[in-house]
mmCIF file of the C-alpha atoms, coordinates in Angstrom:
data_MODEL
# 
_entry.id   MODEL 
# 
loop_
_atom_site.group_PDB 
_atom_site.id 
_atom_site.type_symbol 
_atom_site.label_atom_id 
_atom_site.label_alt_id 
_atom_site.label_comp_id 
_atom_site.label_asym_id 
_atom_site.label_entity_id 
_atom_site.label_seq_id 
_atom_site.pdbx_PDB_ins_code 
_atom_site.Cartn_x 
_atom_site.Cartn_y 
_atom_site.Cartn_z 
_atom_site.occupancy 
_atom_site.B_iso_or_equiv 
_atom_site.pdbx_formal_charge 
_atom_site.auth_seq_id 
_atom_site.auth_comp_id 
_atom_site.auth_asym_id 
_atom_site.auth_atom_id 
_atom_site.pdbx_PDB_model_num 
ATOM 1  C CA . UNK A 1 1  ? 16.139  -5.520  5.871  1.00 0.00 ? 1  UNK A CA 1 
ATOM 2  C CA . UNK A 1 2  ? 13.338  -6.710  7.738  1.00 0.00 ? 2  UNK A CA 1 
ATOM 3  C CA . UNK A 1 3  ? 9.685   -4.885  7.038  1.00 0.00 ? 3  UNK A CA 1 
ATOM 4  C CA . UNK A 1 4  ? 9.300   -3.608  10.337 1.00 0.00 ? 4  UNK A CA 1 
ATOM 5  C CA . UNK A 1 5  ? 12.289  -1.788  10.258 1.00 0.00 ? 5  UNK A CA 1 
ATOM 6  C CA . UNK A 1 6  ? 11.021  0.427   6.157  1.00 0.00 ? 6  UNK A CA 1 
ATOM 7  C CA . UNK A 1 7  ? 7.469   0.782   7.492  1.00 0.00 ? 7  UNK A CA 1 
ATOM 8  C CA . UNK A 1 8  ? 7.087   0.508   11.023 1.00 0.00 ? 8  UNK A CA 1 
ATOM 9  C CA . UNK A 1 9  ? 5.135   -1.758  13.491 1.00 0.00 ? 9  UNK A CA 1 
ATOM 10 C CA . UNK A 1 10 ? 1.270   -1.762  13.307 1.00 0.00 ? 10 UNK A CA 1 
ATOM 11 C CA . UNK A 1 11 ? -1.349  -2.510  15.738 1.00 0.00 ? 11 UNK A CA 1 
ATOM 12 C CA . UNK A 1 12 ? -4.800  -3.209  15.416 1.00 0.00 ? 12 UNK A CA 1 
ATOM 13 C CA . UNK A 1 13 ? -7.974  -2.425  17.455 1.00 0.00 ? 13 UNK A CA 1 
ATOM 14 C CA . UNK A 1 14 ? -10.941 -4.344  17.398 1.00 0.00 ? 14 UNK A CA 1 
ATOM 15 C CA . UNK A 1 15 ? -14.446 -2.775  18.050 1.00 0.00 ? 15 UNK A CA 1 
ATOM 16 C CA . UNK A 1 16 ? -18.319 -2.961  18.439 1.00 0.00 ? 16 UNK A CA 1 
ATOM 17 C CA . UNK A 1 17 ? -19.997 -0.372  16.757 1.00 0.00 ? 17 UNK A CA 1 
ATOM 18 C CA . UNK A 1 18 ? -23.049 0.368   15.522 1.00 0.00 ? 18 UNK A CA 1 
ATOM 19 C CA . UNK A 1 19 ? -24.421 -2.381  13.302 1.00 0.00 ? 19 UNK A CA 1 
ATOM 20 C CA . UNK A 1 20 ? -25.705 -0.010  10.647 1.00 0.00 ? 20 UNK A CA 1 
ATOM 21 C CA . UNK A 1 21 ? -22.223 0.675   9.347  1.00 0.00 ? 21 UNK A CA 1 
ATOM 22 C CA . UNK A 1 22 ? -20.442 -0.576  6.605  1.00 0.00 ? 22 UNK A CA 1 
ATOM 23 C CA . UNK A 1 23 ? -16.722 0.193   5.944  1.00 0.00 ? 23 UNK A CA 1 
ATOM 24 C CA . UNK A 1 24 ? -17.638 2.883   3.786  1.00 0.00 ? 24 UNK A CA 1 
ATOM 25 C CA . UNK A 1 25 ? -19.750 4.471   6.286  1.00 0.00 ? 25 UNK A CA 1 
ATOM 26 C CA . UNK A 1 26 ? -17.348 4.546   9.077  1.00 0.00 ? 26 UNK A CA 1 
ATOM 27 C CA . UNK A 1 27 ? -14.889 5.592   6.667  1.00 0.00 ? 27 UNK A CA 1 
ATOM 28 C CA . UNK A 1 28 ? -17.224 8.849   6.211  1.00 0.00 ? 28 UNK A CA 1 
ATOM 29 C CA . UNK A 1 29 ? -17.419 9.333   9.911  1.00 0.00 ? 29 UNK A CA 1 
ATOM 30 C CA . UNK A 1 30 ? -13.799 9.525   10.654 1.00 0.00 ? 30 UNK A CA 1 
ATOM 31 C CA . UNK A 1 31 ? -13.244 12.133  8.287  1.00 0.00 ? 31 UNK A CA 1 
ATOM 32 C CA . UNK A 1 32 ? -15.608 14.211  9.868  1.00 0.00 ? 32 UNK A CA 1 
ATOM 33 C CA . UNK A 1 33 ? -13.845 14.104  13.203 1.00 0.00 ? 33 UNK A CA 1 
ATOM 34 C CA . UNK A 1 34 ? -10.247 14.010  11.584 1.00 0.00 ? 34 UNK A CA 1 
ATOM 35 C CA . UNK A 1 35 ? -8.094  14.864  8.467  1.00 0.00 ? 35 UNK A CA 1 
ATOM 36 C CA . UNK A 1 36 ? -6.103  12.241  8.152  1.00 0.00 ? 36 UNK A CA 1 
ATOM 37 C CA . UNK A 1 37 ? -8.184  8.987   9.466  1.00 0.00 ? 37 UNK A CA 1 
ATOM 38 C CA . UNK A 1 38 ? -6.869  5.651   10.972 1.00 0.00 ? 38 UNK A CA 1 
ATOM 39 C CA . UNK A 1 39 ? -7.100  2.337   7.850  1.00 0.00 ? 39 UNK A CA 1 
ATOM 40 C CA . UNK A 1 40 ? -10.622 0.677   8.689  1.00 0.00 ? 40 UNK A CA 1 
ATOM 41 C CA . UNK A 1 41 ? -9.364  -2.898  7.834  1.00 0.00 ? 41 UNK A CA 1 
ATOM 42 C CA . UNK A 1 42 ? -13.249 -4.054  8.281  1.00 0.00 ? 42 UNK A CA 1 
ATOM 43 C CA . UNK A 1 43 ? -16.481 -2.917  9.640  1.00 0.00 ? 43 UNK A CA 1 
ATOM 44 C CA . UNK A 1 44 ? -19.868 -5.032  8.948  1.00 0.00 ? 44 UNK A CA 1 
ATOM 45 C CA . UNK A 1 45 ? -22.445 -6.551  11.450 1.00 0.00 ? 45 UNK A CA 1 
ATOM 46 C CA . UNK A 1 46 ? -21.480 -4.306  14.340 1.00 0.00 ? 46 UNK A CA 1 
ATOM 47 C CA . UNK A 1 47 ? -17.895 -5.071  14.421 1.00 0.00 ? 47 UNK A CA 1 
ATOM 48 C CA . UNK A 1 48 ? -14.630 -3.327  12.966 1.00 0.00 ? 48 UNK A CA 1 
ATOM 49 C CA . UNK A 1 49 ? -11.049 -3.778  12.881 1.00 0.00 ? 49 UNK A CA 1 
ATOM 50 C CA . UNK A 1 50 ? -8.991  -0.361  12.505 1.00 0.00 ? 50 UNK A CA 1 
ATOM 51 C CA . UNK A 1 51 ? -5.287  -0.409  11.903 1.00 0.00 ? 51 UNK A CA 1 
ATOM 52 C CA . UNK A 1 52 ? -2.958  2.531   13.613 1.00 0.00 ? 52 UNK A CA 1 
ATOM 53 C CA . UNK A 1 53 ? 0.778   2.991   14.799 1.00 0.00 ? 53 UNK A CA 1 
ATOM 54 C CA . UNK A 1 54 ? 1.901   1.823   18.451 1.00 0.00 ? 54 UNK A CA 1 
ATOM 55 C CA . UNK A 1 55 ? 1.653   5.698   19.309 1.00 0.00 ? 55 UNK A CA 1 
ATOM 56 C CA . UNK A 1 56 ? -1.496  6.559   17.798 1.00 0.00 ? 56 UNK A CA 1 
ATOM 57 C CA . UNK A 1 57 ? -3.717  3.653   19.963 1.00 0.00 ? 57 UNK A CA 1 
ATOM 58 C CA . UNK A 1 58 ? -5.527  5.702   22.269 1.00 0.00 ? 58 UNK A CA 1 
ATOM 59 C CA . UNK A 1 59 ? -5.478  8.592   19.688 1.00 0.00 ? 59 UNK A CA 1 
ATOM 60 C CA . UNK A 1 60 ? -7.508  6.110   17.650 1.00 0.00 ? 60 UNK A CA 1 
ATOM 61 C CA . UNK A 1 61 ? -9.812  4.540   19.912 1.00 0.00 ? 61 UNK A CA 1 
ATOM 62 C CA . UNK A 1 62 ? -11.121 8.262   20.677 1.00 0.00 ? 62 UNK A CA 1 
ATOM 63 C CA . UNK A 1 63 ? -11.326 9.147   16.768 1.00 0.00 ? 63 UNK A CA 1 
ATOM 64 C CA . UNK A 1 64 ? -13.916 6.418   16.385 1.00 0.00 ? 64 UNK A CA 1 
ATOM 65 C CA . UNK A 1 65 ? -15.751 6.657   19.484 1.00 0.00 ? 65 UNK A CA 1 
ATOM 66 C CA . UNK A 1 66 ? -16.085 10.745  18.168 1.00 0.00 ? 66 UNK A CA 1 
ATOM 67 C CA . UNK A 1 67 ? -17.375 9.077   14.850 1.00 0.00 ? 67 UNK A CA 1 
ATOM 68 C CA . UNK A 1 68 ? -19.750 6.463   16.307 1.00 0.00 ? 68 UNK A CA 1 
ATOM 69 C CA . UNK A 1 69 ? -20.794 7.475   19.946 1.00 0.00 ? 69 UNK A CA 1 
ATOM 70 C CA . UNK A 1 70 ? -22.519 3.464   20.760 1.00 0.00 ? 70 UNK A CA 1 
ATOM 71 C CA . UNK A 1 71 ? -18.535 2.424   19.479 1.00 0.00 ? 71 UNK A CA 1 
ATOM 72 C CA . UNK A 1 72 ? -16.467 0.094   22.299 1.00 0.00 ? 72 UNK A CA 1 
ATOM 73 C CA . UNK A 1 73 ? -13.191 -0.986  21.925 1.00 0.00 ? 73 UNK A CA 1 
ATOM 74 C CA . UNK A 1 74 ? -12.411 -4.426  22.873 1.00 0.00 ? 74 UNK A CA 1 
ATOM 75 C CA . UNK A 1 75 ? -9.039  -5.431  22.036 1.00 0.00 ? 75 UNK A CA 1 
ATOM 76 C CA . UNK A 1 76 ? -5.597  -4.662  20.566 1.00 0.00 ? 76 UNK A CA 1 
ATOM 77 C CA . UNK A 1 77 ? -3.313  -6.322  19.165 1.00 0.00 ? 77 UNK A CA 1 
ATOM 78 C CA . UNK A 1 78 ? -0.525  -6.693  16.777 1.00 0.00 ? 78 UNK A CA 1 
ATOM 79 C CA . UNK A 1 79 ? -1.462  -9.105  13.990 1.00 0.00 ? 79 UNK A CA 1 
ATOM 80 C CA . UNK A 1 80 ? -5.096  -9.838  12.686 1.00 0.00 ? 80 UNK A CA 1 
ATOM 81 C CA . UNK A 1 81 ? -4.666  -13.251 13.196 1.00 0.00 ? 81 UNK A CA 1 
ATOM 82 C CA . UNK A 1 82 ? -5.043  -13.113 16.774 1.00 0.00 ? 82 UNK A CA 1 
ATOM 83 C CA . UNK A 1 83 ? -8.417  -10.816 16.919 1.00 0.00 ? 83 UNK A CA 1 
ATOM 84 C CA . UNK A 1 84 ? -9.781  -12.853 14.415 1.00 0.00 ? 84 UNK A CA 1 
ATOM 85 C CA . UNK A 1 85 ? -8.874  -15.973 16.738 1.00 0.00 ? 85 UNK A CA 1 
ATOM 86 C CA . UNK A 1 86 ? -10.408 -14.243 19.726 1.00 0.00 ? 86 UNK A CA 1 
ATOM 87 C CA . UNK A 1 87 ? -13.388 -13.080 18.002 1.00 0.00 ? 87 UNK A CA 1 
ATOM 88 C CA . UNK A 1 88 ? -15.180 -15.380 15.809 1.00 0.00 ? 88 UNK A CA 1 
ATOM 89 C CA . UNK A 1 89 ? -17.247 -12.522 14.413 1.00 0.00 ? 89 UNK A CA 1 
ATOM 90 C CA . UNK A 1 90 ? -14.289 -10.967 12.798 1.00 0.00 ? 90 UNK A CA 1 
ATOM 91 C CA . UNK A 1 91 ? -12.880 -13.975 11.305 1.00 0.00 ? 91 UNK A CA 1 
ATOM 92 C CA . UNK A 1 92 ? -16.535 -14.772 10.034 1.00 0.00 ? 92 UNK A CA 1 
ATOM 93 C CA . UNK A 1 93 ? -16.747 -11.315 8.869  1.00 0.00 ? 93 UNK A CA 1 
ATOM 94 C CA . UNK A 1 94 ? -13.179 -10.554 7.097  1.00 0.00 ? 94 UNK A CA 1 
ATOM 95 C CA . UNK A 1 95 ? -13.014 -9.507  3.831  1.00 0.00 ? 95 UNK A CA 1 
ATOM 96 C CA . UNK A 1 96 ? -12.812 -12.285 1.053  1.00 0.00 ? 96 UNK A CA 1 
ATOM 97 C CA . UNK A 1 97 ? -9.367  -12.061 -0.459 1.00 0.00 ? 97 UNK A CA 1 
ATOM 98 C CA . UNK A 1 98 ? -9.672  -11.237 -4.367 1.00 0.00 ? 98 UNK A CA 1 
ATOM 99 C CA . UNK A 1 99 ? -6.926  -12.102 -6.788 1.00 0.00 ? 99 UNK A CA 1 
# 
């Protein structure tokens, strides 16, 4: 059974927001606008990755432009990899993997 198939597919959205917010902080926002948020895969230094279903794209590019106003999406895509290959920042900026 391939993974795809149990969980569905995934797409990510890459954004400038406002450089003030951490993670945490955008985290806050979208649950103001929303019950049920998109996953913030990383936001630091003005940039964020957020994770959402094929369906929910636009759906999620206007949930965090509600939460941060100055928010601009760039790019999306369907692995990490390839943001983080188009923008530097967010492969300079990813989380450090902790074991």
């Amino acid at each position: 059974m391939v993974v795809k198939e149990v969980r569905g597919r995934r797409r990510y959205v890459a954004f400038t927001v406002n450089a003030e917010l951490t993670k945490t902080s955008l985290i806050s926002l979208l649950r103001t606008v929303c019950t049920e948020p998109p996953y913030v895969v990383q936001c630091a230094e003005g940039w964020a990755i957020v994770r959402c279903s094929p369906v929910m794209i636009e759906r999620t590019i206007e949930l965090v432009m509600l939460a941060d106003p100055s928010a601009s999406s760039l790019k999306t895509s369907g692995t990490l990899k390839k943001l983080r290959d188009t923008y530097s920042e967010l492969k300079r900026l990813r989380p450090k993997k902790t074991m």
